[in-house]
MINUKE-940044 format. One record per residue (C-alpha): x, y, z; residue number from 1. Coordinates in Angstrom, 1 decimal, always signed. Each point is the difference from the previous one (the first is absolute). Layout:
BEGIN
{u->X&v->Y&w->Z&dovo->NUM}
...
END
This chain:
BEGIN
{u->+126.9&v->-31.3&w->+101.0&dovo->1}
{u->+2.2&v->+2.7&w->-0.2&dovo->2}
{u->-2.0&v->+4.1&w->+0.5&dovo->3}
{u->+0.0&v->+1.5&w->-3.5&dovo->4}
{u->-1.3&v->+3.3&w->-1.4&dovo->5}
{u->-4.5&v->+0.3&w->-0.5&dovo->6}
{u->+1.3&v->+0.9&w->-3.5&dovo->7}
{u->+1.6&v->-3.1&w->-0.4&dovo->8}
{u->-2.9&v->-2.2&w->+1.1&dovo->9}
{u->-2.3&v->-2.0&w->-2.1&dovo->10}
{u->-3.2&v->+1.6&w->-1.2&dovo->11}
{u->-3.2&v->-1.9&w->+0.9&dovo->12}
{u->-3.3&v->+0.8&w->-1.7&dovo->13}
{u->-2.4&v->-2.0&w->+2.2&dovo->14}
{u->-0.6&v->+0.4&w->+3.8&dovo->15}
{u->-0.6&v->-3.1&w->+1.8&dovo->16}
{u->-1.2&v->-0.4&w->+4.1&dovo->17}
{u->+3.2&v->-1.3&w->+0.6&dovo->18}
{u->+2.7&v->+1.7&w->-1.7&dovo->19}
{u->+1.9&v->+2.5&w->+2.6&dovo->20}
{u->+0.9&v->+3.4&w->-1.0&dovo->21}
{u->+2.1&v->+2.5&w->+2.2&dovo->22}
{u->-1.3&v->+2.9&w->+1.7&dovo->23}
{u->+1.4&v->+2.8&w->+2.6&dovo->24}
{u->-2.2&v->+1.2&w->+2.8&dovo->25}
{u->+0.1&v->+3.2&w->+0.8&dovo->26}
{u->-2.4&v->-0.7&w->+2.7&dovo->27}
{u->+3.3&v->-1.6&w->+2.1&dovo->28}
{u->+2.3&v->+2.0&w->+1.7&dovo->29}
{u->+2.8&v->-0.2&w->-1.2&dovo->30}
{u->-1.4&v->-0.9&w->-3.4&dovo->31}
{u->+0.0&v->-3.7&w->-0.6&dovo->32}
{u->+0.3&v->-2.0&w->-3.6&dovo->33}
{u->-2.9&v->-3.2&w->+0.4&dovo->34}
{u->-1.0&v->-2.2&w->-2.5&dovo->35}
{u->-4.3&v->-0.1&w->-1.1&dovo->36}
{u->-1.8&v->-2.8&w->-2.2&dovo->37}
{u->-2.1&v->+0.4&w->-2.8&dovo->38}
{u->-2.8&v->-0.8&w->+1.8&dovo->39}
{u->+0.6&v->+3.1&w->+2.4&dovo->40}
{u->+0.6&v->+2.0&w->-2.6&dovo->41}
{u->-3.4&v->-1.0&w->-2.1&dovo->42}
{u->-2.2&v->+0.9&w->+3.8&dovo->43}
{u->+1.7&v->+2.8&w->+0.7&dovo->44}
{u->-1.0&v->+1.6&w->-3.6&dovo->45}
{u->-3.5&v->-2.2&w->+0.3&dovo->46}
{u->-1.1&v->+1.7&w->+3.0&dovo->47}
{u->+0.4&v->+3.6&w->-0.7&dovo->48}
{u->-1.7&v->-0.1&w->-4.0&dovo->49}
{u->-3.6&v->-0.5&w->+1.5&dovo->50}
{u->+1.1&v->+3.7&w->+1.8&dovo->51}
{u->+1.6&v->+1.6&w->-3.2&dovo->52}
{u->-2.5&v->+2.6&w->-1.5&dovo->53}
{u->+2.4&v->+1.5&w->-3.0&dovo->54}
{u->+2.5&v->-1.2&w->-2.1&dovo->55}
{u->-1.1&v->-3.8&w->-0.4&dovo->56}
{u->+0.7&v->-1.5&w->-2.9&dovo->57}
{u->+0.9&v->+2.7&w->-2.2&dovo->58}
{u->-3.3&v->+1.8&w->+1.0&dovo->59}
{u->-0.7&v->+3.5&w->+0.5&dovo->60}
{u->-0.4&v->+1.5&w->+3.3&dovo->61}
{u->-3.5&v->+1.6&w->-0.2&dovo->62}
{u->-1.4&v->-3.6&w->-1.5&dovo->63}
{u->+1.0&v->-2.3&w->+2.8&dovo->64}
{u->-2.1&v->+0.0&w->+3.5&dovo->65}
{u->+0.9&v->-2.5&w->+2.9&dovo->66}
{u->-2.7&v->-2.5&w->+0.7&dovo->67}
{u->-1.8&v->+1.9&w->+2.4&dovo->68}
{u->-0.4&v->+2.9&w->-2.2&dovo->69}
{u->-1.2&v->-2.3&w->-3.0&dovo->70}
{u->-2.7&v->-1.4&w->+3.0&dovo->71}
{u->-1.0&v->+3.6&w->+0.4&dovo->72}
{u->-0.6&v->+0.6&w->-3.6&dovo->73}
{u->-1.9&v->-2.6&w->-1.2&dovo->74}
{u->-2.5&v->+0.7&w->+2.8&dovo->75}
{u->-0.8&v->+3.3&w->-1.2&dovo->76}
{u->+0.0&v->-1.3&w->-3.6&dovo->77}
{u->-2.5&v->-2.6&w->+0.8&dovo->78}
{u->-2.2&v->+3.0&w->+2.0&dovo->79}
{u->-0.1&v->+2.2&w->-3.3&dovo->80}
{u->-3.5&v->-0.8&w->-1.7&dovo->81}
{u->+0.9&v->+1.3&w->-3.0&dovo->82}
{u->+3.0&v->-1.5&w->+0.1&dovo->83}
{u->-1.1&v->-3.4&w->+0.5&dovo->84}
{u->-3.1&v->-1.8&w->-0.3&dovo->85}
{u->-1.0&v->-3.9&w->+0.2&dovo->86}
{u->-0.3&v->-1.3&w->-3.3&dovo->87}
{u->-3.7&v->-1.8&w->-0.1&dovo->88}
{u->-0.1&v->-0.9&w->-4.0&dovo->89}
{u->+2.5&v->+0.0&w->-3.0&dovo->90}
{u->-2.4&v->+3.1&w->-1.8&dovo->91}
{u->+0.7&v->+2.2&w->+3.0&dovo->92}
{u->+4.1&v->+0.7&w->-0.9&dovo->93}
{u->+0.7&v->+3.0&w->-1.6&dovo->94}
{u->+2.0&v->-1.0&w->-3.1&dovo->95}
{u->-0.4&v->-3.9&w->+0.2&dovo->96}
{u->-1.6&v->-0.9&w->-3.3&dovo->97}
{u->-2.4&v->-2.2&w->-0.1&dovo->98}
{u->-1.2&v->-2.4&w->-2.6&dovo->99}
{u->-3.3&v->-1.7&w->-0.9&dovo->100}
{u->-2.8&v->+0.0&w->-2.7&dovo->101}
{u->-1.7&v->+3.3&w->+0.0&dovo->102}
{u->-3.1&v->-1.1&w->+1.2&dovo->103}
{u->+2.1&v->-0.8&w->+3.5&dovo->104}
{u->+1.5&v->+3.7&w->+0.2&dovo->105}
{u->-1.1&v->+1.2&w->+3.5&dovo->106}
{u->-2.4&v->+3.3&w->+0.5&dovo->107}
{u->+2.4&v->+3.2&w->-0.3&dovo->108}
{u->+1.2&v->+2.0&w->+3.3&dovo->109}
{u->+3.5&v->-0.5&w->+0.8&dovo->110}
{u->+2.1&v->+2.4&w->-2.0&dovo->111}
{u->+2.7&v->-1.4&w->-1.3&dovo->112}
{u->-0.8&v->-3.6&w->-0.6&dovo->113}
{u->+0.6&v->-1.7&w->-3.7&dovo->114}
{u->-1.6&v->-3.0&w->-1.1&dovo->115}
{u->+0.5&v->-1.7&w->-3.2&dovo->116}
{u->-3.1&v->-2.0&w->-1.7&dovo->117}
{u->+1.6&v->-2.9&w->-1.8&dovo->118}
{u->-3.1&v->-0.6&w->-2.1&dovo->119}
{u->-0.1&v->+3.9&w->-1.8&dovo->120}
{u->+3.5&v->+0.4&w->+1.0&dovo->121}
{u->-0.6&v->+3.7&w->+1.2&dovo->122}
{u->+2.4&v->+1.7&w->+2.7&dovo->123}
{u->-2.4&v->+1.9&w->+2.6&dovo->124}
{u->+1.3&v->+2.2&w->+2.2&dovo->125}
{u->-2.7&v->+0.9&w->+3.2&dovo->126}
{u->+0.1&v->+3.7&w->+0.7&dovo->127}
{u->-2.1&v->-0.2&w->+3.2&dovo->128}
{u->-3.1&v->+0.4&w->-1.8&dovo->129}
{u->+0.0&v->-2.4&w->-3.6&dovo->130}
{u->+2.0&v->-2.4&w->-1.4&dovo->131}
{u->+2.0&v->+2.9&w->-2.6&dovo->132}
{u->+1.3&v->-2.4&w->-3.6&dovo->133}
{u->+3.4&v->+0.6&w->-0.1&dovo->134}
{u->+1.2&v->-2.6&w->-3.0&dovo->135}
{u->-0.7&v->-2.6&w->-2.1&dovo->136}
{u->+1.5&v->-3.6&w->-0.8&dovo->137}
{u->+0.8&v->+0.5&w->-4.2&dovo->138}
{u->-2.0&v->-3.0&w->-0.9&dovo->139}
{u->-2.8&v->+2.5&w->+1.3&dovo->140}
{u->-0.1&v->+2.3&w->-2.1&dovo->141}
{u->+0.7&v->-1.4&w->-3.3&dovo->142}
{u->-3.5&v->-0.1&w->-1.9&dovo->143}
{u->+1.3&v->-3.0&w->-1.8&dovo->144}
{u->+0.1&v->-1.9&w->+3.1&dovo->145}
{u->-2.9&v->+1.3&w->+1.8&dovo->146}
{u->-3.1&v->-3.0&w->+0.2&dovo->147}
{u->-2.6&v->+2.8&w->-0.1&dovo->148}
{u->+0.6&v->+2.0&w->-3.8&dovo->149}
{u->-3.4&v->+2.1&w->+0.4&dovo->150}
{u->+1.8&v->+2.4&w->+2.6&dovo->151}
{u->-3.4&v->-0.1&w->+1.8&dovo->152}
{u->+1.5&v->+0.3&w->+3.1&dovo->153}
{u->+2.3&v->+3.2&w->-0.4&dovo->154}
{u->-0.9&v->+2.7&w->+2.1&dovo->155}
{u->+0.1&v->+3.9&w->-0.5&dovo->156}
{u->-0.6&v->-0.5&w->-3.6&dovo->157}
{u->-1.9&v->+2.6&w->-1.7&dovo->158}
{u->-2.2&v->-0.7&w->-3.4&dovo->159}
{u->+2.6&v->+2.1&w->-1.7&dovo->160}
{u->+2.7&v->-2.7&w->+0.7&dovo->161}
{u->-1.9&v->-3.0&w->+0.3&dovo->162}
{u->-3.5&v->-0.5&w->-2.0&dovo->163}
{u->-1.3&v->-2.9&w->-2.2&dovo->164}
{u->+1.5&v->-0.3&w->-3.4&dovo->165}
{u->-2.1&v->+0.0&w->-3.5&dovo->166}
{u->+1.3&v->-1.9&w->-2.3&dovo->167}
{u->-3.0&v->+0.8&w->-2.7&dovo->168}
{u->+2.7&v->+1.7&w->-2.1&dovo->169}
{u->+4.0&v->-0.1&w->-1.1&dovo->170}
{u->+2.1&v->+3.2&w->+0.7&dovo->171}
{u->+2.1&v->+0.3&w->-3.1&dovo->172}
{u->+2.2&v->+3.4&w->+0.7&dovo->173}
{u->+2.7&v->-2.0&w->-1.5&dovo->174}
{u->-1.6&v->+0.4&w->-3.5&dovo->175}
{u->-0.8&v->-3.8&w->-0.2&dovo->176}
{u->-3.6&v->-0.8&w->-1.4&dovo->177}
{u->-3.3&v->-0.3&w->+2.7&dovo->178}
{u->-1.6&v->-3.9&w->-0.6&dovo->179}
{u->-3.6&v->+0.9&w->-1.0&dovo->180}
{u->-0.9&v->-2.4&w->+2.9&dovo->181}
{u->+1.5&v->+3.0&w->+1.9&dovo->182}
{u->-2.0&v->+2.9&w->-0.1&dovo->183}
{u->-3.1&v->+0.5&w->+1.7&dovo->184}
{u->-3.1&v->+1.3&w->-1.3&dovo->185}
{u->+0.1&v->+3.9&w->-0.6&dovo->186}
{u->-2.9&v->+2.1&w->-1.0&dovo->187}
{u->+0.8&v->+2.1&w->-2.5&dovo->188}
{u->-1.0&v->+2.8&w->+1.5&dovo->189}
{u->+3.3&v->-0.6&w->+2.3&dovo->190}
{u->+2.0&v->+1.1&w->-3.2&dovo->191}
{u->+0.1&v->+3.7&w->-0.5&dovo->192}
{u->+3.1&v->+0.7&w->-1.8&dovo->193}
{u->+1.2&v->-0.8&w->-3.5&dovo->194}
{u->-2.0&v->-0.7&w->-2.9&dovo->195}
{u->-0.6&v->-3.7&w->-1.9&dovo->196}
{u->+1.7&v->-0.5&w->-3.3&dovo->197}
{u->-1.9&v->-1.1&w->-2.7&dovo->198}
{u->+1.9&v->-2.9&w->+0.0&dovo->199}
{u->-1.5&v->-0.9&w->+3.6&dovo->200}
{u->-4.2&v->+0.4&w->-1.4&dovo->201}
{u->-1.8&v->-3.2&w->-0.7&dovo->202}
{u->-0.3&v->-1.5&w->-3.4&dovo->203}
{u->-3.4&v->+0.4&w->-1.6&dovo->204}
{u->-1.9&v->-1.4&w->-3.0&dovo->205}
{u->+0.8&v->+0.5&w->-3.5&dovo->206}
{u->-2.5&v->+2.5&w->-1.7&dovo->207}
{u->-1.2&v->+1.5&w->+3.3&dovo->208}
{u->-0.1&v->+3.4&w->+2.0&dovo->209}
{u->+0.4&v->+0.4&w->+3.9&dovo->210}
{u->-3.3&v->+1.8&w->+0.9&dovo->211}
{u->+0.0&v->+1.6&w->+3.5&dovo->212}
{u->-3.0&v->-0.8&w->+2.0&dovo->213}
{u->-0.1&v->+3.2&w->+2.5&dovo->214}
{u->+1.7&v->+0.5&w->+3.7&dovo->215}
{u->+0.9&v->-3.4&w->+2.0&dovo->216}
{u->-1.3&v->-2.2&w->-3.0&dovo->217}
{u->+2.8&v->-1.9&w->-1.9&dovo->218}
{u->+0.0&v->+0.7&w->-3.8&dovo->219}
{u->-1.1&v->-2.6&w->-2.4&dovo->220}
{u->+1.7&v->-0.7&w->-3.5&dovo->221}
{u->-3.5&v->+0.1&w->-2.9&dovo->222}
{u->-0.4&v->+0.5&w->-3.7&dovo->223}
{u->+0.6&v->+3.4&w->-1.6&dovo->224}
{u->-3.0&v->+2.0&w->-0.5&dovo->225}
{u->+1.6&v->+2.4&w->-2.3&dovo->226}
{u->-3.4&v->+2.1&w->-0.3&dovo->227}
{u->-0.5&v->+0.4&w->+3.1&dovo->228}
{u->+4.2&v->+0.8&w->+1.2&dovo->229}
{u->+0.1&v->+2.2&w->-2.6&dovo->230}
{u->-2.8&v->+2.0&w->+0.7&dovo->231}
{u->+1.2&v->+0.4&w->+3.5&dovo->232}
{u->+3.2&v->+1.2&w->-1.3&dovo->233}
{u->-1.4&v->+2.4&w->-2.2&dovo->234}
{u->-2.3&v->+1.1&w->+2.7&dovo->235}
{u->+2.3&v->+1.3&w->+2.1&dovo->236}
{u->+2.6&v->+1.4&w->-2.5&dovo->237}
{u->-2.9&v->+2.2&w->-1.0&dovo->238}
{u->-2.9&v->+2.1&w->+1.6&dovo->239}
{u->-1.9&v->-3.2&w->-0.6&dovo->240}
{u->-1.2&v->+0.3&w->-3.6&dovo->241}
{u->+2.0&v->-2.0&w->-2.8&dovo->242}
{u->-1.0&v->-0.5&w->-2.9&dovo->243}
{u->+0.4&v->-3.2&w->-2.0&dovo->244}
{u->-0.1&v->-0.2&w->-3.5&dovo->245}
{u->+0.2&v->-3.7&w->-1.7&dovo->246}
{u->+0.9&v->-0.2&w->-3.3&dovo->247}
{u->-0.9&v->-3.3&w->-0.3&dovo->248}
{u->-1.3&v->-2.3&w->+2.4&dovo->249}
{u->-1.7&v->+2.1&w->+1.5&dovo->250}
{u->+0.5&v->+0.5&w->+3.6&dovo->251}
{u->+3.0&v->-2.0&w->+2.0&dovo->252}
{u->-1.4&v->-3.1&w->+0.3&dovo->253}
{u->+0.1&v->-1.6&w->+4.1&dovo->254}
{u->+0.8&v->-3.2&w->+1.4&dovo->255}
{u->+3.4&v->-0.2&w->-2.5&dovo->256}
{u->+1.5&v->-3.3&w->+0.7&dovo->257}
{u->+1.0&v->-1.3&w->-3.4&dovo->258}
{u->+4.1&v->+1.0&w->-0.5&dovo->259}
{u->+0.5&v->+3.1&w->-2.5&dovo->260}
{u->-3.7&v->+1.1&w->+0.5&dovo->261}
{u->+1.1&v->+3.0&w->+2.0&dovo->262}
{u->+2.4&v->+0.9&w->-2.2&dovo->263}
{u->-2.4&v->-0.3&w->-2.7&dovo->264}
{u->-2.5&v->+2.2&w->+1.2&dovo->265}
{u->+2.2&v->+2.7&w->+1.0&dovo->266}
{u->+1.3&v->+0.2&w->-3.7&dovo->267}
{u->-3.5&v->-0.2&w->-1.4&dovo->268}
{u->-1.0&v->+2.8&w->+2.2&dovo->269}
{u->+0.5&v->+3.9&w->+0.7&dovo->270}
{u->-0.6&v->+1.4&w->+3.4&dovo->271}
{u->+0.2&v->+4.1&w->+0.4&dovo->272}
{u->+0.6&v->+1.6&w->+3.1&dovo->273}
{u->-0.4&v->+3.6&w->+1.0&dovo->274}
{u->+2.3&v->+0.3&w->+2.6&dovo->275}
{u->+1.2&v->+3.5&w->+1.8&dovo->276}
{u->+4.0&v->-0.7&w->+0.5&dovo->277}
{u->+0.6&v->+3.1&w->+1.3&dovo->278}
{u->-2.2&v->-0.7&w->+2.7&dovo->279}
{u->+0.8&v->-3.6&w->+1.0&dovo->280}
{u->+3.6&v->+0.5&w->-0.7&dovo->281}
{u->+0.7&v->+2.0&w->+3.1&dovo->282}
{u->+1.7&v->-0.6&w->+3.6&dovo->283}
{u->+0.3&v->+1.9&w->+3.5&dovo->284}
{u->+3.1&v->+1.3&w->+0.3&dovo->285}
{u->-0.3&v->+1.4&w->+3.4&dovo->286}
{u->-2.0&v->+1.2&w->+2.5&dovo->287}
{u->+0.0&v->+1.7&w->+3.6&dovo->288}
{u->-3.0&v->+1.2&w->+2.1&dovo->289}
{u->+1.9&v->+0.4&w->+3.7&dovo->290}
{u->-0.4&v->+3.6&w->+0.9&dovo->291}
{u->+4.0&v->+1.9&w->-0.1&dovo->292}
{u->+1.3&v->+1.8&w->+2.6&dovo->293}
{u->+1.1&v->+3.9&w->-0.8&dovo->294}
{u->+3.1&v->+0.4&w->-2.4&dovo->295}
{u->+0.3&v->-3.4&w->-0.4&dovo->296}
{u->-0.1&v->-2.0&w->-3.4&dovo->297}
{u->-0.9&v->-3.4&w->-1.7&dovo->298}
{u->+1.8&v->-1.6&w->-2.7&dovo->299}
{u->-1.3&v->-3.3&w->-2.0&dovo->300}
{u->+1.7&v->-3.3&w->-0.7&dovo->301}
{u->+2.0&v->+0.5&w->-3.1&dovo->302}
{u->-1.2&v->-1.9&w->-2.7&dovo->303}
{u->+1.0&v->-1.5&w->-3.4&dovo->304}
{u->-2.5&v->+1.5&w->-2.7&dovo->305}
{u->+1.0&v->-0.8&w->-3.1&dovo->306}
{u->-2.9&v->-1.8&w->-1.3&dovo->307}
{u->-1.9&v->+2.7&w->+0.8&dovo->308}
{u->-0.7&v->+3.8&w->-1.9&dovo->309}
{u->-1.5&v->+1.8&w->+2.9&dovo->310}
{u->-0.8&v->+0.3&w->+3.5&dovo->311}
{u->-2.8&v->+1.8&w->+1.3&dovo->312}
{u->-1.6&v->+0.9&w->+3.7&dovo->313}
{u->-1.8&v->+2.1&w->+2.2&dovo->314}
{u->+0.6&v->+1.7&w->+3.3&dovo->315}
{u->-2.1&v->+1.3&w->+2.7&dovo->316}
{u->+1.7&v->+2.5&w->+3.1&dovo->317}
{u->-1.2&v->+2.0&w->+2.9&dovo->318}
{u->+3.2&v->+1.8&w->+0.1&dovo->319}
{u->+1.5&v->+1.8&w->-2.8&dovo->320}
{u->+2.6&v->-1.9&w->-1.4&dovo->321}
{u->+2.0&v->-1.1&w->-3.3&dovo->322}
{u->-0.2&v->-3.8&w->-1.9&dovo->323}
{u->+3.0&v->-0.8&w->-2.2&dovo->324}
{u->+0.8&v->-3.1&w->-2.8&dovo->325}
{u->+2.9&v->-0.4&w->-0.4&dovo->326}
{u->+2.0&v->-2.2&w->-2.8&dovo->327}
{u->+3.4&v->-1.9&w->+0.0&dovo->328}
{u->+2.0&v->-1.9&w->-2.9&dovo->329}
{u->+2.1&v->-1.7&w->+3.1&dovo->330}
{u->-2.3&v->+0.0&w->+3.2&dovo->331}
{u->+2.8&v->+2.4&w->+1.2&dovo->332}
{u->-0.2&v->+2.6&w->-1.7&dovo->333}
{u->-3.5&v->+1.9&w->-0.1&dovo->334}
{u->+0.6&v->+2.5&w->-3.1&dovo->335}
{u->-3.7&v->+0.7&w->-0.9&dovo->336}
{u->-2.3&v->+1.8&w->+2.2&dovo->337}
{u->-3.4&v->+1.4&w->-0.3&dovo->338}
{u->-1.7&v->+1.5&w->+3.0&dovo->339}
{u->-3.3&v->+1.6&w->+0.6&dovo->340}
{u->-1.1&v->+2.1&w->+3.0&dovo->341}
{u->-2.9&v->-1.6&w->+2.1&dovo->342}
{u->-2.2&v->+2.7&w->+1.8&dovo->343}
{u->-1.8&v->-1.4&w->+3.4&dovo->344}
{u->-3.0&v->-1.5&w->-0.6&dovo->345}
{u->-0.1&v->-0.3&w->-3.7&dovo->346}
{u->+0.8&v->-3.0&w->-1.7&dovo->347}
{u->+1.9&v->-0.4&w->-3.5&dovo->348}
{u->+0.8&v->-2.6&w->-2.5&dovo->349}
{u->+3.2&v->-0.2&w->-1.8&dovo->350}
{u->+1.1&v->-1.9&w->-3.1&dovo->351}
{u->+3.9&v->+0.0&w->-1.4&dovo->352}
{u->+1.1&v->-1.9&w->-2.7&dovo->353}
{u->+2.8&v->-2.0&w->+1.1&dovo->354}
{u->+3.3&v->-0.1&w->-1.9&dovo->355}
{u->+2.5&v->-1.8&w->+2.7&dovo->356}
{u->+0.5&v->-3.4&w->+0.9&dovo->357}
{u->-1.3&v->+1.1&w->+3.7&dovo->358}
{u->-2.5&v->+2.0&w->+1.6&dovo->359}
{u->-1.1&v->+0.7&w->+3.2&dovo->360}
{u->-2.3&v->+2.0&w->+2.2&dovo->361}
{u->+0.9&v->+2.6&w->+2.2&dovo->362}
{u->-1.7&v->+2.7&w->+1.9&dovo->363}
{u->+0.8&v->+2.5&w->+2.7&dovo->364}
{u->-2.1&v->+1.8&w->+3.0&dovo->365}
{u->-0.5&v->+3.6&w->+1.1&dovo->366}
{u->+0.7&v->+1.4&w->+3.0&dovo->367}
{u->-3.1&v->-1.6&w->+2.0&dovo->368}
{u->-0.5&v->-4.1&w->+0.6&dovo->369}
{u->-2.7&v->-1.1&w->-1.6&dovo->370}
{u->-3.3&v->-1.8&w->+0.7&dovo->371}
{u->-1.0&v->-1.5&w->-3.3&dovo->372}
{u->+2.4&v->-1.1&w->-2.6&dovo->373}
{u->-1.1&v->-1.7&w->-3.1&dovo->374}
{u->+2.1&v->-1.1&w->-3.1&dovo->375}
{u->+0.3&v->-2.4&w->-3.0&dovo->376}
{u->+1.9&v->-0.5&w->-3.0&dovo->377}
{u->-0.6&v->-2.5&w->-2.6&dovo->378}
{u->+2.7&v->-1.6&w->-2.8&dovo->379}
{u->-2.2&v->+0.4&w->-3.2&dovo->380}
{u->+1.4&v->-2.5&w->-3.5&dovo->381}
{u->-1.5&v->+2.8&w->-2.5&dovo->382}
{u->+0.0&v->+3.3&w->+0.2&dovo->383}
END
C-alpha cells in the first residue's frame, strides 16, 4: 500500500484491541516511528485514571480526590457524631414523614420529625417537645363532612364563640313576622317602654265598667253604681260637701242596670256644686330650694301660659337679692319684666298678671353664697 498523507486517511470512530495506530518515540535515540494496538493504547490511559485527581470527566479540580483521599474522608465522616448516627427506627429521621392513625403517633422528642395521621388527616410536625399541628387534609375541616356536628370536641373555645343555642324564639331583624309559637314567656314587668294602644286592651262586657281592685290585684269589669261613682266624683271635685237636689225621683237611684235608666235619672235630677275654681285650677310652675352661690342667678323653664291669667309665688333668701318674671310672645324675646328687690331673711310673695304667651322665673344673688334658698311660682287659670 502505497504511504499517503494522515490527512488523507480514513476516519475511524471506534477503537478496537487490534487495530494499529502509529506512534513516534521520543524515548529512542534517534527518534523512531513504531506502530501500538488499541489494546495498548486503552491500558496505557486505564492505568493512569485511578491516579488522576482533576480534570476527569469534565469535572472541576477542587471536586475530584484520588482514592486514597476519598478513603481518608469518609473515615472522618463516619467519626462525626453529629454527622452521622445509626438509624434504629423510621420516627428517628429528621424530615422522613411518617404515616399512621393518630393513635400510633409516637411520644414527641426529636425535633424535626413529621408524621401524618391518616385517620384525622392532620400534618404534625415534632418540635422536640410536642407534636405542633401544622395542616389539615380539606375533607377535615368542612363542617358538612365532619361525623361529629356538635363541635364538642373543639378546643380553646370560649362561651362567647361556642355556647348552646335557644331556639325558644325567631330573630326577625329582617321585618318578617315572629310565629307566636316563638316567643317565650315575658313578664310584663320586662316591658318598660312605650305605651299600649287602646286597640291592644281586652274586650269587656256590654253595659259594664272596669273597676280597679287596689295595688297588685287585677281589675274586675261590674255593674255601674251610679250613686255611689258619682258621689266619689263629686267628692273630690269639692271640699267634700255636694249637694243634691232631685226634682223628681228623688235621689239617684243605685244598682242602674236597665238601658236609658242613667240617662233618665240624670235628666230628672239637679245636682249643685259649690266649687272654688280659682283654687283647684292652679299648677306649679317652678320651683328651686338649692342654696346659690354669690353673684350667680337662676332662671325657670320657659313655659307656655296661655290658658292661664296669672302666676303667683313666694320667695325666701338669706342674702339680699332680686326675683324677676319675665314674659315673652316668642320664647325669644323676653319684653315684659317686673322685678322686686328681696332683702336677706325676709320672704315675699309676688303676683303678675300675665299677658305673653311665655313666662318664666328668674332670680339673681348678691354678693355672698347663700345657705338657704327657697322659691315657688304657681300658673293660676283666674286671676
Amino acid at each position: 500500500m502505497p504511504d499517503q498523507r494522515i490527512s488523507e486517511l480514513i476516519e475511524k470512530t471506534t477503537l478496537a484491541d487490534t487495530d494499529l495506530m502509529p506512534m513516534v518515540d521520543i524515548e529512542a535515540t534517534p527518534d523512531e516511528t513504531k506502530k501500538i494496538t488499541g489494546a495498548n493504547v486503552k491500558a496505557q490511559v486505564l492505568a493512569g485514571h485511578k491516579d488522576l485527581t482533576t480534570g476527569v470527566h469534565g469535572v472541576g479540580a477542587s471536586t475530584v480526590c484520588s482514592e486514597a483521599i476519598a478513603d481518608s474522608k469518609i473515615t472522618t465522616h463516619k467519626g462525626d457524631a453529629s454527622a452521622h448516627h445509626t438509624k434504629t427506627g423510621d420516627n428517628e429521621v429528621y424530615g422522613l414523614v411518617a404515616a399512621g392513625i393518630a393513635a400510633d403517633k409516637p411520644v414527641a422528642g426529636i425535633a424535626g420529625r413529621w408524621y401524618f395521621s391518616t385517620d384525622t388527616l392532620i400534618l404534625s410536625r415534632d418540635n422536640g417537645n410536642a407534636w405542633i399541628e401544622m395542616a389539615r387534609g380539606e375533607t377535615a375541616i368542612r363542617l358538612a363532612q365532619l361525623s361529629e356536628k356538635s363541635h364538642i370536641s373543639l378546643t380553646d373555645i370560649t362561651a362567647n364563640q361556642h355556647h348552646n343555642q335557644s331556639h325558644d324564639h325567631s330573630l326577625a331583624a329582617d321585618g318578617s313576622p315572629i310565629a307566636v309559637a316563638g316567643v317565650p314567656s315575658l313578664d310584663t314587668a320586662k316591658i318598660t317602654t312605650g305605651r299600649f294602644a287602646m286597640g291592644r286592651m281586652p274586650d269587656g262586657p256590654a253595659d259594664k265598667l272596669l273597676i280597679s281592685q287596689g295595688a297588685g290585684v287585677d281589675p274586675v269589669y261590674a255593674d255601674p253604681d251610679v250613686s255611689d261613682r258619682m258621689a266619689r266624683i263629686l267628692g273630690q271635685l269639692t271640699d267634700g260637701t255636694a249637694v243634691i237636689v232631685p226634682t223628681k225621683a228623688g235621689q239617684l237611684p243605685t244598682g242602674l242596670t236597665t238601658a236609658g235608666n242613667l240617662k233618665q235619672a240624670i235628666q230628672e235630677t239637679a245636682i249643685m256644686v259649690p266649687f272654688d275654681f280659682q283654687a283647684q285650677l292652679r299648677a306649679l310652675h317652678a320651683s328651686i330650694t338649692t342654696a346659690l352661690a354669690a353673684n350667680a342667678s337662676w332662671t325657670s323653664t320657659s313655659e307656655e301660659v296661655l290658658n292661664f291669667g296669672r302666676i303667683t309665688g313666694t320667695v325666701f333668701a338669706d342674702v339680699a337679692g332680686t326675683i324677676y318674671v319675665e314674659q315673652s310672645p316668642d320664647n325669644t324675646n323676653w319684653d315684659v319684666v317686673d322685678s322686686w328687690s328681696v332683702a336677706a331673711n325676709a320672704g315675699i310673695g309676688f303676683s303678675v298678671e300675665l299677658v305673653a304667651r311665655y313666662v318664666r322665673v328668674r332670680f339673681l344673688n348678691g354678693a355672698t353664697a347663700q345657705t338657704t334658698f327657697r322659691l315657688f311660682s304657681y300658673k293660676r287659670v283666674m286671676s
